[in-house]
VOKOLDO-156175 format. One record per residue (C-alpha): x, y, z. Coordinates in Angstrom, 3 decimals, decimal comma, m for minus. Example, Ala and Ser with C-alpha at 12.3 -4.5 7.8 and 13.67 -1.06 7.14 Angstrom:
[site [12,300; m4,500; 7,800]];
[site [13,670; m1,060; 7,140]];
END
This chain:
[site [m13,023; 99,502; 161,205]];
[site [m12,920; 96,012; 163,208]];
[site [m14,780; 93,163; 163,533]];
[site [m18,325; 93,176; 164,082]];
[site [m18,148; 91,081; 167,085]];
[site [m14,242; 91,502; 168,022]];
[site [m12,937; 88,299; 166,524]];
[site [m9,278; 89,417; 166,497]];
[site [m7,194; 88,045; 163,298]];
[site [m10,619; 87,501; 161,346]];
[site [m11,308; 91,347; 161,160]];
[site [m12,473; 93,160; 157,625]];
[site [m11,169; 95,630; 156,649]];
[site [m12,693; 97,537; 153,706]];
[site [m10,415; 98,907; 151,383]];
[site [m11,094; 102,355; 149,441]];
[site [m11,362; 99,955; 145,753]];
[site [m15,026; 99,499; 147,179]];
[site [m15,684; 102,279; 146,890]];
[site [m17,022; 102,657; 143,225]];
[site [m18,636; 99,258; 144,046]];
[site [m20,490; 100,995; 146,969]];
[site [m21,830; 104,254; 144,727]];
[site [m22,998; 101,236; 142,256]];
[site [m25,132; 99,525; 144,224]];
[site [m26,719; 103,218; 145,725]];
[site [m27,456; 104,226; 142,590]];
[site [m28,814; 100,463; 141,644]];
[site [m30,908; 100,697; 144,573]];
[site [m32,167; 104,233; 144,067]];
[site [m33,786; 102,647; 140,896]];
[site [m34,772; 99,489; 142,345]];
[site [m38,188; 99,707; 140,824]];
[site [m36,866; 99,566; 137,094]];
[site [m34,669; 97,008; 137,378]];
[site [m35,440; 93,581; 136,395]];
[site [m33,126; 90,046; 135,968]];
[site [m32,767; 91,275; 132,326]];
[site [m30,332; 94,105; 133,918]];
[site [m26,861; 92,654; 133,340]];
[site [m24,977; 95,366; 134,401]];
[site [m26,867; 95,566; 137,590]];
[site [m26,705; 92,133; 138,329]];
[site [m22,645; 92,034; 138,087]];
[site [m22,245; 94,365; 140,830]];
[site [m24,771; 92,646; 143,128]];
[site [m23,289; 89,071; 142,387]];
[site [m19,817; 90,090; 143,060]];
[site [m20,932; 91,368; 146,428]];
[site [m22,317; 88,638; 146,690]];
[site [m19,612; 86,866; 146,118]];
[site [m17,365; 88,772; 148,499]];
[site [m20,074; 88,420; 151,297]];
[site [m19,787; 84,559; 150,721]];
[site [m15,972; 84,690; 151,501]];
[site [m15,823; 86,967; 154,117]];
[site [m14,260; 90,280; 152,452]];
[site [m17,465; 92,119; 153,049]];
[site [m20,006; 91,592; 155,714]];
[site [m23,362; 93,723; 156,520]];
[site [m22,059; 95,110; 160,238]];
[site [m19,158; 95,480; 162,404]];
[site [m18,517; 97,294; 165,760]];
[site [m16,521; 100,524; 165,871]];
[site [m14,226; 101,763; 167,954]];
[site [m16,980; 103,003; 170,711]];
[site [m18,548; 99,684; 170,771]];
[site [m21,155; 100,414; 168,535]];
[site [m22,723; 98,534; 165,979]];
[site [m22,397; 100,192; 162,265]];
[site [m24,428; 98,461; 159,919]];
[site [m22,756; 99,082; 156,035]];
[site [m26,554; 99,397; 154,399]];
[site [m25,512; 99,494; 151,082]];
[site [m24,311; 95,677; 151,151]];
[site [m28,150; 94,773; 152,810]];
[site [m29,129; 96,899; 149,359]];
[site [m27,138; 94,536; 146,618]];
[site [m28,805; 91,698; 149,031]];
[site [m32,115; 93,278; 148,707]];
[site [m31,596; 93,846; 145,035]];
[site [m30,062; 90,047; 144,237]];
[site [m33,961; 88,802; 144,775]];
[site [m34,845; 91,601; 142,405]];
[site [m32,421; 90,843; 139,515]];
[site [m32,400; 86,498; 140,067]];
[site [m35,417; 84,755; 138,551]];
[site [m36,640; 81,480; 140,316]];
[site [m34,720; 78,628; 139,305]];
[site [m35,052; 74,782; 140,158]];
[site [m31,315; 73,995; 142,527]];
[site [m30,745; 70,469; 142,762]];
[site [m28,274; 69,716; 145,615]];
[site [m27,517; 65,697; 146,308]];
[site [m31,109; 63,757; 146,004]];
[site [m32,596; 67,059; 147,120]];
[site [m34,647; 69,642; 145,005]];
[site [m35,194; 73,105; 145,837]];
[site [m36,835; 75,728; 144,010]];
[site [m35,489; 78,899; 144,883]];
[site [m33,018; 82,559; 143,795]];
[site [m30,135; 81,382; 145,289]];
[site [m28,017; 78,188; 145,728]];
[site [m26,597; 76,936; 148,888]];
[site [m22,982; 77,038; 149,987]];
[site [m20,774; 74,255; 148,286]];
[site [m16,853; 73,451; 149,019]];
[site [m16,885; 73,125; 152,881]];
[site [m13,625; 70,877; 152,905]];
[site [m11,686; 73,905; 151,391]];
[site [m13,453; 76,341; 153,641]];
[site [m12,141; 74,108; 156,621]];
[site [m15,805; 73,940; 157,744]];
[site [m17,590; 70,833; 159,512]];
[site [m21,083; 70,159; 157,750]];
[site [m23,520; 67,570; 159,595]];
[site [m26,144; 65,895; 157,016]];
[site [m29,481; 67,880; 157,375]];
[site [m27,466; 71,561; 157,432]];
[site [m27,489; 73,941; 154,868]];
[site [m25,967; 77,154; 154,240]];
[site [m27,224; 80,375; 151,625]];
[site [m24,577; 81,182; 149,470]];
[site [m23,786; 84,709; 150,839]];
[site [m23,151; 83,840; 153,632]];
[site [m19,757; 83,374; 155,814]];
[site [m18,389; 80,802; 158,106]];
[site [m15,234; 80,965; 159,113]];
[site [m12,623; 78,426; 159,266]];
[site [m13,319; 76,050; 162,808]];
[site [m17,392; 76,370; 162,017]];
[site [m19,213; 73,044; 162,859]];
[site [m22,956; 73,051; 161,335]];
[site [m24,928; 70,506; 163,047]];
[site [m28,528; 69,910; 161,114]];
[site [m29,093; 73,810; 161,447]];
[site [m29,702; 76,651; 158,368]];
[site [m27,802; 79,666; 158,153]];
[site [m29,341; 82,718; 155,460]];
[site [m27,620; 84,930; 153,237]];
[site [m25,399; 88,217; 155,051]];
[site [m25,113; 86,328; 157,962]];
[site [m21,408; 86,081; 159,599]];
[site [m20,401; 83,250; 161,718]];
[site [m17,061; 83,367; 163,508]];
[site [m14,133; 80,822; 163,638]];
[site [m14,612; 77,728; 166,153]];
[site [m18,293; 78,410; 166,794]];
[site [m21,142; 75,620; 166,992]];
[site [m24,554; 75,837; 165,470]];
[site [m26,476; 73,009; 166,931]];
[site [m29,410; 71,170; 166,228]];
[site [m31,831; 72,883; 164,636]];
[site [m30,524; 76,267; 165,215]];
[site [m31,170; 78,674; 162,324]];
[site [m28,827; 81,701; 162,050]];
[site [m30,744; 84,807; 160,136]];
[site [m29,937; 86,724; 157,038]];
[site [m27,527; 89,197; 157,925]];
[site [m26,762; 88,302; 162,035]];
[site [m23,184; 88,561; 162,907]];
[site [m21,980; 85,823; 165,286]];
[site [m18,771; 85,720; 167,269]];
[site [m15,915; 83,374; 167,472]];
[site [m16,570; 80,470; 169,451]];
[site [m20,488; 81,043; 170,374]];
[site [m22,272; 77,555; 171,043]];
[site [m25,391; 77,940; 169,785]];
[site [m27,404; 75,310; 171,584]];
[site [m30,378; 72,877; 170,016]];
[site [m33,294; 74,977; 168,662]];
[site [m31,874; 78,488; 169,079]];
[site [m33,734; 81,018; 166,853]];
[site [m31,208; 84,272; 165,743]];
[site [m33,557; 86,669; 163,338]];
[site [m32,909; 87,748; 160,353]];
[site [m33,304; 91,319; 159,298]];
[site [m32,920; 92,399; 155,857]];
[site [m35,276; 95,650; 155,480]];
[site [m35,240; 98,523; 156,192]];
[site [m31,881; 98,315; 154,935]];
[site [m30,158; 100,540; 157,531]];
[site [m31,880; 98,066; 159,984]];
[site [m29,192; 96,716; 163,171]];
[site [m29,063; 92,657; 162,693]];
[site [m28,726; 90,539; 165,295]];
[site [m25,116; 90,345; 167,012]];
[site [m23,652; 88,025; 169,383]];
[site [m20,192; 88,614; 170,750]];
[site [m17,242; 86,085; 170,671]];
[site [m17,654; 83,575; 173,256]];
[site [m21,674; 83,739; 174,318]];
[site [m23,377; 80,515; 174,861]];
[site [m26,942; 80,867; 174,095]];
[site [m28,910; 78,042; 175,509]];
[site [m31,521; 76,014; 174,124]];
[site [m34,755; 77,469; 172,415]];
[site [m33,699; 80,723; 173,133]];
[site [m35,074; 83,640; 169,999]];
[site [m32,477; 86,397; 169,618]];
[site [m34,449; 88,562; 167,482]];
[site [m34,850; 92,355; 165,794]];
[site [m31,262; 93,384; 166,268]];
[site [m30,577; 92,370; 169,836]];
[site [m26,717; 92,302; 170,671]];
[site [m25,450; 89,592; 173,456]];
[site [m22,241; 90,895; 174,546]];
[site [m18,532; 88,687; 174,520]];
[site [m18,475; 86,022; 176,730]];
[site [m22,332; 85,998; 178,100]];
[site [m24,497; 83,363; 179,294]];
[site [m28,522; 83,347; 178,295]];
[site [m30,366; 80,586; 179,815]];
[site [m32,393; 77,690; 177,802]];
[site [m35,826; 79,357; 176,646]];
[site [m34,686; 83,228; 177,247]];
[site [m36,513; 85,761; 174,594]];
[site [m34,392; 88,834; 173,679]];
[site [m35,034; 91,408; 171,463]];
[site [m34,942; 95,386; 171,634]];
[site [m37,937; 95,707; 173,524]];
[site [m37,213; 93,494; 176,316]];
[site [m35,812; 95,605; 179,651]];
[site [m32,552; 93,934; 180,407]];
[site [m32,661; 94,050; 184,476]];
[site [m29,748; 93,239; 186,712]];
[site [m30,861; 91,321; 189,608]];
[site [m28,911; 92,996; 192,349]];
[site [m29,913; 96,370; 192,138]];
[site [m33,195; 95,831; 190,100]];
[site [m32,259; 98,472; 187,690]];
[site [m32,849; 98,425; 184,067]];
[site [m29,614; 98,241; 182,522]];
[site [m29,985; 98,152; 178,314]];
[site [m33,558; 96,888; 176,406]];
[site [m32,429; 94,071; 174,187]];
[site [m28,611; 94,224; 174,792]];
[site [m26,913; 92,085; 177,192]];
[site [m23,470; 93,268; 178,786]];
[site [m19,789; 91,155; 178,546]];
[site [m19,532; 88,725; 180,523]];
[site [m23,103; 88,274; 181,992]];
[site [m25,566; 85,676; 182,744]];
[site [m29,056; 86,043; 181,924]];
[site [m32,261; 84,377; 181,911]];
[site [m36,324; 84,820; 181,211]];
[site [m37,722; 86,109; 183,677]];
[site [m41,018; 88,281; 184,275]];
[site [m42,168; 91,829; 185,894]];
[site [m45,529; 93,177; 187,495]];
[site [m47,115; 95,811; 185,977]];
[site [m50,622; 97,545; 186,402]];
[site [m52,716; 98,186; 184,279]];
[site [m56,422; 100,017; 183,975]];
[site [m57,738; 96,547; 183,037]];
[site [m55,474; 94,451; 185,411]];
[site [m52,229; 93,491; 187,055]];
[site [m50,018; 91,479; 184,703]];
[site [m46,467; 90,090; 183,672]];
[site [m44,580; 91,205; 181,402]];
[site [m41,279; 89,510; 179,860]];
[site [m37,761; 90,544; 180,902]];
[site [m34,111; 89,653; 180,742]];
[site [m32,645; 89,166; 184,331]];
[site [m28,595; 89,338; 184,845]];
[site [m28,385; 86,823; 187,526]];
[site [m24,215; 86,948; 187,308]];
[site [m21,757; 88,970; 186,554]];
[site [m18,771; 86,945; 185,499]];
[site [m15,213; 87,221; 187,132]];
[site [m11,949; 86,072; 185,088]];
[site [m11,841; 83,144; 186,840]];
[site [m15,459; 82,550; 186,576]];
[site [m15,669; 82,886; 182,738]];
[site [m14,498; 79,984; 181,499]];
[site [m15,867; 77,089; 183,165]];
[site [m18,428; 75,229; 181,983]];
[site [m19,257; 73,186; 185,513]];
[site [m19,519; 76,303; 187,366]];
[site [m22,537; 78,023; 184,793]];
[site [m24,213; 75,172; 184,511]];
[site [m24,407; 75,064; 188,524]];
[site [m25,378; 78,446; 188,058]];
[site [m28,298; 77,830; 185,884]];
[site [m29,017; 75,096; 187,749]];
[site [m29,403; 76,907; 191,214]];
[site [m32,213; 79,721; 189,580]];
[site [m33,690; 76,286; 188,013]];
[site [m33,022; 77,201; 184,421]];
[site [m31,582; 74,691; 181,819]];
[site [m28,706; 75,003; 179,106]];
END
């Protein structure tokens, strides 16, 4: 298996010891009902998943080998199942107070990660090595990728999987989604800039390398369109190397004529294309949509 969003020498690979772990938490799960925080032998094997989800030797989806995303349920179970078997505790962190199941991340010097004051992390989840949190949250399961930026205000959801250096620009909302537990998270590829305000929600996917535009809403229901041929090309998944923005469609109705959201591909971008900051922003700029 390889990375969930293709991030080269930070792939997981799980090795066949989980396996016993991985019947565990099934058969945890499968009596989910009965269990309670009394359950000591229940709550071992969720906390050291836990555990191995905070440091990056598990996470909750990857991308296979045909470019699909395969999303290992059983870890979203022992998440699931952690909220079960933890009783509410009062978390003091610094002069703040939190009442909550779960403390934040701690030790971001030794994790080689930059923290701004007013960010916090779930312990649970991952950032790699290169991460800068500006004030921004990130929730348990979620996977964040060497070099990448969460900026201001940005909130990375329980379980998404984002890329190696993705800027994820002031205000950006990426859903969470825990349950159902075979439920597809939210994944953005290695190298996507997603501009300001934009919601990534429900399991979308932004492929490696993509552009969306300030304010764009994406989720599995929205038609991707490319602009060229007017074609829909994907709902809710936009290609390598594209760049996208909010834009709207007619359609007719008994009761009226209305507008409904879509995703246009404006660009499709060449080698020499992809890497320049100037040139997308001129982009943007020329279909009068911000970064």
């Amino acid at each position: 298996m390889r990375s969930a969003v293709t991030s080269g020498h930070n792939s997981r690979h799980y090795d066949w010891s989980m396996d016993d772990l991985e019947q565990r938490i099934r058969q945890w799960y499968g009596n989910v009902a009965e269990l309670t925080p009394e359950n000591l032998d229940a709550r071992r094997d969720v906390e050291l998943v836990i555990t191995k989800l905070d440091d990056g030797q598990l996470r909750v989806a990857e991308i296979d080998d045909n470019n699909d995303v395969v999303v290992h349920e059983w870890v979203k179970q022992a998440i699931l199942l952690l909220f079960r078997l933890r009783a509410m505790e009062t978390i003091e962190a610094g002069p703040f107070e939190y009442h909550d199941k779960l403390e934040l991340k701690s030790d971001y010097a030794r994790r080689g990660v930059r923290v701004v004051p007013g960010a916090s992390a779930r312990r649970g989840s991952y950032l790699s090595p290169g991460v800068i949190l500006m004030p921004s949250y990130v929730n348990i399961g979620a996977w964040v990728g060497p070099g990448t930026m969460v900026d201001t205000w940005a909130t990375v959801g329980s379980c998404a999987q984002i890329g190696a250096n993705v800027h994820l620009a002031g205000g950006v909302g990426i859903g969470g989604v825990l349950e159902p537990a075979n439920a597809v998270p939210v994944v953005i590829e290695d190298g996507a800039f997603i501009g300001s305000r934009c919601m990534v929600v429900e399991g979308a996917r932004v492929g490696k390398g993509s552009v969306l535009g300030a304010g764009t809403i994406l989720n599995p229901s929205i038609p991707v369109i490319d602009a060229q041929t007017g074609e829909e090309v994907s709902r809710g998944y936009v290609p390598d190397y594209c760049v996208a923005v909010s834009a709207q469609r007619r359609r007719e109705y008994p009761g009226g004529e209305y507008f409904l959201p879509c995703v246009l591909i404006i660009k499709r971008l060449d080698e020499n294309e992809r890497h320049s900051k100037v040139a997308l922003n001129s982009l943007l700029r020329e279909h009068g949509v911000a970064t």
